[in-house]
C-alpha positions, 0 to 999 in steps of 0.5 A: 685963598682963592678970589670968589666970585663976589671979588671978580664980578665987578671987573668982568661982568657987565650986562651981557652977562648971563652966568658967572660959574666957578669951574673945579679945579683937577688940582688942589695947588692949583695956580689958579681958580677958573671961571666960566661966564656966560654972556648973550654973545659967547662963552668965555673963560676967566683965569685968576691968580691963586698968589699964595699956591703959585708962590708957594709951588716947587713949579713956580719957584723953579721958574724963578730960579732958572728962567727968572720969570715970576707969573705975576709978571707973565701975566702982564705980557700976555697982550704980546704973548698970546698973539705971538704964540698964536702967530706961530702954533699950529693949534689954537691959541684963546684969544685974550680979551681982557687983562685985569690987575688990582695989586691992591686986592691981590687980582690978577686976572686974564678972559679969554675966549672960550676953546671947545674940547676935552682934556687929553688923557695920557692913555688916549694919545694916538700917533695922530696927536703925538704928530700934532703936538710935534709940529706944535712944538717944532713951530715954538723952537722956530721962535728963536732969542739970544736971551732965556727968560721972558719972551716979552719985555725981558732984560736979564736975559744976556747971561751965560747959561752954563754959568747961570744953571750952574749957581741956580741948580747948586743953589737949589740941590743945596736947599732940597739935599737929592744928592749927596755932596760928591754926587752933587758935585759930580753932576754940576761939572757936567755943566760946560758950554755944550749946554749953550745953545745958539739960540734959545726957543719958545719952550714949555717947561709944563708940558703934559698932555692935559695943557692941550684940548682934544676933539675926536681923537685930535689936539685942537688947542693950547690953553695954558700959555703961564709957563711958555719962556725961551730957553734951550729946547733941549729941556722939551726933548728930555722932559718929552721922554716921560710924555712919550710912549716908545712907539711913539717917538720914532713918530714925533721924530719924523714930524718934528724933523719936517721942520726943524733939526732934532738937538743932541739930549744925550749929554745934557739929559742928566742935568736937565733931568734933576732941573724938572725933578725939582719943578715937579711938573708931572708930581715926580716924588721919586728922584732915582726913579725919575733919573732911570727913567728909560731914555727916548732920543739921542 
């Protein structure tokens, strides 16, 4: 259930508070429930833990099957996390204010500064936001580890990532049957060490245009920061081929390419594929509509 006002109010509010305002969610399931306070200062936005919708989403368990992370724990790195995406975006990042954590009465809880905008509609993304969102995610991949998982306080990072996604992925198909048996087996042995990158980069395994906010036809902000991870940013570029219009990525190509080199998708596009199916990051009900989805990039 999500936390009421009445559970908050004593750990953000004070006297400087003029208003505490629940802000509807666009999601049933939401992972969290938002709140706008009003102080004499500034605006400023309160985020708190929904535990049993995070827990109990197909996003949210995905996490913890590939990249180990759970948002309880996330949250508890923001002091570093926020900070350092900020550093490197070239949008704006919220400041993180405060960090509230009550285990005893299920809140856990962030307040950030208050960003203007709109959210972005996917049928309103223009060249200038496809080459905004780009060098945005050029700036993430350049935050480069040896380990996948947390990009703060991480330490179960070192292992071999063909060999993890391989378990965790079988693990999961055989939890939710999409394939057939030989079908299953088929896609695992695509699986080898051309799925081991160098490095990993900072990666958004949610992204959708409505994590970003908008001003007069520009991105100006990132506002959600729960699911950034390091991991093989390959993920982004195949996840990218269901946010892009096609005359649109020759566009982000150019943008993305002033600032780093584009990765190779096409032989790990299958498997990656079937590891967002099952995070269900944009509602995906249709898992071989999913899969013949018309590819972007190389």
């Amino acid at each position: 259930m999500p936390l009421s006002i009445t559970a908050l109010r004593p750990y953000f509010s004070d006297g400087a508070t003029h208003s505490f305002t629940r802000i509807p969610s666009a999601y049933e399931d939401s992972s969290h429930t938002i709140f706008l306070q009003d102080t004499a200062q500034q605006k400023e936005v309160i985020k708190a833990l929904n535990v049993d919708s995070a827990y109990d989403s197909d996003f949210w368990q995905g996490m913890a099957h590939f990249f180990g992370v759970n948002l309880k724990r996330q949250l508890q790195c923001f002091d570093s996390l926020y900070p350092l995406i900020a550093q490197q975006s070239s949008l704006k990042i919220p400041t993180l204010l405060q960090t509230v954590v009550v285990p005893s009465k299920d809140i856990w809880a962030i307040k950030t500064d208050f960003l203007s905008g709109q959210s972005v509609p996917a049928e309103q993304v223009s060249s200038q936001m496809v080459r905004q969102l780009a060098k945005h995610l050029a700036k993430l991949h350049q935050i480069s580890s040896t380990r996948f998982g947390y990009i703060v306080d991480g330490e179960e990072n070192q292992r071999d990532w063909p060999k993890h996604l391989n378990q965790q992925l079988n693990e999961v198909l055989s939890v939710r049957p999409l394939l057939q048996p030989s079908e299953k087996e088929k896609l695992l042995s695509q699986i080898d060490a051309g799925f081991q990158p160098d490095t990993f980069g900072v990666i958004m395994p949610d992204l959708r245009w409505d994590q970003f906010l908008q001003l007069d036809g520009s991105l100006t902000a990132l506002t959600d920061l729960d699911a950034l991870v390091f991991g093989p940013i390959e993920l982004d570029w195949v996840l990218l081929e269901y946010l892009l219009m096609p005359e649109h990525a020759e566009i982000f190509c150019v943008e993305y390419e002033r600032y780093r080199s584009i990765p190779k998708i096409t032989h790990v596009r299958s498997v990656y594929r079937t590891l967002l199916f099952c995070l269900n990051v944009l509602g995906e009900k249709n898992y071989q509509a999913w899969c013949d989805h018309p590819a972007l990039f190389d």
